[in-house]
N, C-alpha and C positions, 0 to 999 in steps of 0.2 A: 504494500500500500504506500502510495507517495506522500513524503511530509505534507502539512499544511499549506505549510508557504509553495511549493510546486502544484498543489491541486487549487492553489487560488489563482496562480498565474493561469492555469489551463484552462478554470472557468470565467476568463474577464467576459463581462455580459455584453462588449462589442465586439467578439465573435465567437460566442457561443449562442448553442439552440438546444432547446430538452425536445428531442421527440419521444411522443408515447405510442404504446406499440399494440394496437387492436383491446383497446380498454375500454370495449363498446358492449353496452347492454347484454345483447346476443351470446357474450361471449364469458363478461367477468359478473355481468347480474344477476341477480336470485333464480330468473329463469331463464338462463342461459341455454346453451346449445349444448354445452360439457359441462355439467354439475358440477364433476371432481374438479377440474379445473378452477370454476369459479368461488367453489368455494374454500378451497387451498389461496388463491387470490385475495382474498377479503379476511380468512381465518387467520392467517399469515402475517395481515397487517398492508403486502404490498399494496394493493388499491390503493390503500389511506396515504401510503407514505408517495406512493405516483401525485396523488391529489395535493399534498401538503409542496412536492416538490414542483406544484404548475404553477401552485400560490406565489411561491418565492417566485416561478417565473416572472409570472406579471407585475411583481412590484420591484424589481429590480431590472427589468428590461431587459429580461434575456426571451429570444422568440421561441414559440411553443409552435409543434408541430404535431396533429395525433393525427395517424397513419390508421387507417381503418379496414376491414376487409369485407368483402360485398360480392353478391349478385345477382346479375338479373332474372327474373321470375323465370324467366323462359331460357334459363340457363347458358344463354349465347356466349361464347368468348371464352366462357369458364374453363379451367384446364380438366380434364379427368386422367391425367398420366403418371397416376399415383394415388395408393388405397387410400392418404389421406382424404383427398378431393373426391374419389368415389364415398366415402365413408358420410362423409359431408352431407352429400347429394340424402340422403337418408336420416340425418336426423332431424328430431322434431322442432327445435327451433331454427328456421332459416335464417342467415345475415344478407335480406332482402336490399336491396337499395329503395329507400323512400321508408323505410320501417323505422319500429324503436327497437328494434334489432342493432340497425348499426348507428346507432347515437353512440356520442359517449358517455359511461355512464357516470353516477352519483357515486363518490363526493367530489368529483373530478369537474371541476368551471370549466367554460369554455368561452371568452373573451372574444370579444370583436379583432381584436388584435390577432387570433391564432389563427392557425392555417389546419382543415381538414383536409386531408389527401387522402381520397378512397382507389380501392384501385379492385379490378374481375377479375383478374388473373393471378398466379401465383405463388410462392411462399414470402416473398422479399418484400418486406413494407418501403423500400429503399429501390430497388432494381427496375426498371420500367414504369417510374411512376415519376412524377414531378418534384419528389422528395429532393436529390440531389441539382438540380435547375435552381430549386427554393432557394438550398443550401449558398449553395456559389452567388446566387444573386444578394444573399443575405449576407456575404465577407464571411460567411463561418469555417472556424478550423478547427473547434471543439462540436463533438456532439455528445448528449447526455442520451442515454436508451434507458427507458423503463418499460416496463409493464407484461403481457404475456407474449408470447407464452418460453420458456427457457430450453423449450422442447425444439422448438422450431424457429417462429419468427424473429426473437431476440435475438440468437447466434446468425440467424441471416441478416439482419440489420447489422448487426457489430462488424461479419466479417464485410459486407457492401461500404457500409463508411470506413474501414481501412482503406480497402481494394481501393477504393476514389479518395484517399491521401487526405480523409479526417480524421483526428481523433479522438480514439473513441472510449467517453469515463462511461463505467458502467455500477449506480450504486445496487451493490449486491441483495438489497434487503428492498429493493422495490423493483422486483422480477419475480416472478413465479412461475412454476408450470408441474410438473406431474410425472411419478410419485414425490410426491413432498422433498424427499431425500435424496433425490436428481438435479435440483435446484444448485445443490451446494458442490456437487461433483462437476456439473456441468462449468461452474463457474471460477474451480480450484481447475480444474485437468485443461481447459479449453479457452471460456473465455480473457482467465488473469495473462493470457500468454499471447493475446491482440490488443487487449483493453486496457484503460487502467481501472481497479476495482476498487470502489470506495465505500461508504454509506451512505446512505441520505441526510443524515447527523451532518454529516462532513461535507456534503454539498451545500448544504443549506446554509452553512455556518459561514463557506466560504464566498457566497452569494453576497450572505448580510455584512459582511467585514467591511469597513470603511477602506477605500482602498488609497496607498500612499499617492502624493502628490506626484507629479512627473518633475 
């Protein structure tokens, strides 16, 4: 974990961005699409601690990006080249485009200020989507990742803002994903070895610090 003073240089909130990663209704709320999931998400704490760190977004100006997943009714464009996305197609809560499926959910704001990026295809909340166009237009060279799932979308978002030369803080305690104690292996074996891996504590803290004079 990097000192203080190096993880505040990394977050200056003129070019850093928190994206969060499918923390939409559908997915991490009570009647979600994947129960286990959701409520690992919320029991855990991570939701609360995504939502506490959008807060610190908007009052320190750093830009908030939630990356959403979706599709259309009539299933066009969607990929099915992989049991995840057939599996999909099958359960009982769809993440319809126009639904509250893919809103984002409570306790998580959503600001005038932020940027929704939904995207039909996929695993990559980052790879074919407007995410990294945002990025580059916005000067950012830190990006923060939170949210689900640790399984899939989070390690595909981490390893994309490398590949495209951001990087990438990842606070370990606001991610989640399934079995509970995958979370923490995923994050020791794989992501500390692209990312850098902090807390929310420690984001937050370094958000709020007064920062020295030039």
């Amino acid at each position: 974990m990097p000192s203080h003073e190096q993880l505040r240089d990394l977050l200056d909130p003129a070019h850093t961005v928190l994206l969060t990663v499918e923390c939409q209704q559908g997915v991490v709320g009570p009647a979600g699409a994947l129960p286990e999931l959701a409520r690992e998400a919320r029991s855990s704490g991570a939701l609360h601690r995504v939502a506490r760190l959008v807060a610190a977004a908007h009052e320190t100006g750093v830009q908030v990006i939630h990356a959403i997943a979706e599709r259309r009714p009539d299933g066009r464009g969607a990929n099915r080249n992989a049991r995840l996305f057939r599996a999909a197609e099958r359960l009982p809560v769809q993440q319809l485009s126009g639904s509250t499926a893919v809103r984002v959910a409570p306790p998580i704001e959503v600001t005038e200020a932020d940027f929704v990026v939904r995207r039909l295809h996929g695993l990559s909340p980052i790879h074919g989507t407007d995410v990294d166009p945002l990025l580059r237009n916005l000067g950012c060279r830190t990006l923060i990742v939170a949210g689900v799932s640790a399984n899939v979308a989070v390690p595909n978002a981490v390893f994309d803002a490398v590949n495209l030369g951001y990087t990438a803080v990842v606070p370990a305690d606001a991610i989640a994903g399934v079995p509970a104690d995958y979370t923490p292996a995923m994050i020791r074996n794989t992501l500390a070895l692209v990312a850098t891996v902090t807390t929310t504590d420690e984001v937050l803290g370094c958000l709020a610090r007064p920062r020295r004079r030039a």
